[in-house]
C-alpha positions as CSV (number, residue, x, y, z in Angstrom):
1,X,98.9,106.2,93.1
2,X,100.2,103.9,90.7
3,X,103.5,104.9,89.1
4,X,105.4,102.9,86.3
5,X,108.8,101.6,86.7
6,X,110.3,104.3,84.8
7,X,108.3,106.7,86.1
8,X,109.6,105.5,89.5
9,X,113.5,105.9,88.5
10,X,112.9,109.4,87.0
11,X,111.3,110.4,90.3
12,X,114.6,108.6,92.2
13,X,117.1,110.5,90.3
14,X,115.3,114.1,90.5
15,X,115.1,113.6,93.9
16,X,118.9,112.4,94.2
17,X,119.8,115.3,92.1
18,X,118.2,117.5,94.2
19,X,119.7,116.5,97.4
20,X,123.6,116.6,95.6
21,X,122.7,120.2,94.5
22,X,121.7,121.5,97.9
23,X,124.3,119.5,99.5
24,X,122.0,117.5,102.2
25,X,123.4,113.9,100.9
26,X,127.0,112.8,100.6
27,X,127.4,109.3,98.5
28,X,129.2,106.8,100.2
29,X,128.2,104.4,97.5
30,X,128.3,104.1,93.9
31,X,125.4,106.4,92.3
32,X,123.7,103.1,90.7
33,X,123.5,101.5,94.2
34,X,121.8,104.9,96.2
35,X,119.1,105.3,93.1
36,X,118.1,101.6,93.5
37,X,117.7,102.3,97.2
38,X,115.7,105.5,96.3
39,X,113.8,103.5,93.8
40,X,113.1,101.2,96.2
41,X,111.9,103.1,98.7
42,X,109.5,105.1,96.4
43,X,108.1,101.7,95.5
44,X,107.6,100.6,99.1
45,X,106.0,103.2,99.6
46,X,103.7,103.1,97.0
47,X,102.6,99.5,97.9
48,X,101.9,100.6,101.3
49,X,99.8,103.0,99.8
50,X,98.1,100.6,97.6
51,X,97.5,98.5,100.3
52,X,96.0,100.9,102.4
53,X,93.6,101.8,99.8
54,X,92.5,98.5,99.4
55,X,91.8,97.8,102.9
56,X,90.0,101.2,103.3
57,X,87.7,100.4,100.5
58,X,87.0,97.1,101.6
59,X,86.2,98.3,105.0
60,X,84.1,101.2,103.7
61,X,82.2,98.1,101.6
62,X,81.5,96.3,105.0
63,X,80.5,99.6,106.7
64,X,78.0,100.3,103.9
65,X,76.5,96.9,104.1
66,X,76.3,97.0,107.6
67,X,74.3,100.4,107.7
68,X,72.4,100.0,104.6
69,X,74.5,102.6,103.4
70,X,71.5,105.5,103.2
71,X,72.7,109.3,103.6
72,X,76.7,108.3,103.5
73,X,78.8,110.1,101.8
74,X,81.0,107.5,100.2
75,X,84.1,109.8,99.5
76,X,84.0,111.7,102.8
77,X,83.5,108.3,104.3
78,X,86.4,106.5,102.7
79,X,88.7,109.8,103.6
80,X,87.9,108.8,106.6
81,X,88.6,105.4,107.1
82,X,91.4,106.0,105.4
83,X,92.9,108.6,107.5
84,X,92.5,106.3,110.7
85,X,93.7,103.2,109.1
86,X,96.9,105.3,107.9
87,X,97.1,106.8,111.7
88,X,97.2,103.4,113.1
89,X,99.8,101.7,110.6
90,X,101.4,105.2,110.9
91,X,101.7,106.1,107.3
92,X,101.9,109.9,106.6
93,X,99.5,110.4,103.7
């Protein structure tokens, strides 16, 4: 999923506000300096993502043309590779 910068930082600071309101997070550093670390995170993780995706398809292209690609299912196919290459890289989907 592609997300915009600012998109990014509003999704860092709900989730920041969420975790002073129920109390699971004590800062122990300026609030600018935890919602950059947030922000970075989320944006890590998005580009793992993105790669992921764009391994899966290319393997799903190679797979195709290796079969011939008659009676896949394409999207049930690229779940698929998807969820194994995520499994081996360990990325929780």
């Amino acid at each position: 999923m592609r997300l915009k910068d600012e998109q990014i930082a509003r999704l860092a600071e709900k989730v920041l506000g969420d975790l002073e309101r129920a109390q699971l997070a004590e800062q122990k550093q300026a609030r600018g300096t935890v919602l950059a670390a947030i922000r970075s995170a989320i944006a890590a993780d998005l580009k793992q993502e993105e790669n992921l995706e764009r391994d899966a398809e290319a393997l799903l292209e190679q797979t195709l043309k290796a079969t011939g690609g008659e009676g896949i299912d394409r999207h049930k196919m690229l779940r698929m590779i998807k969820e194994k290459l995520a499994k081996e890289r360990k990325i929780v989907l």
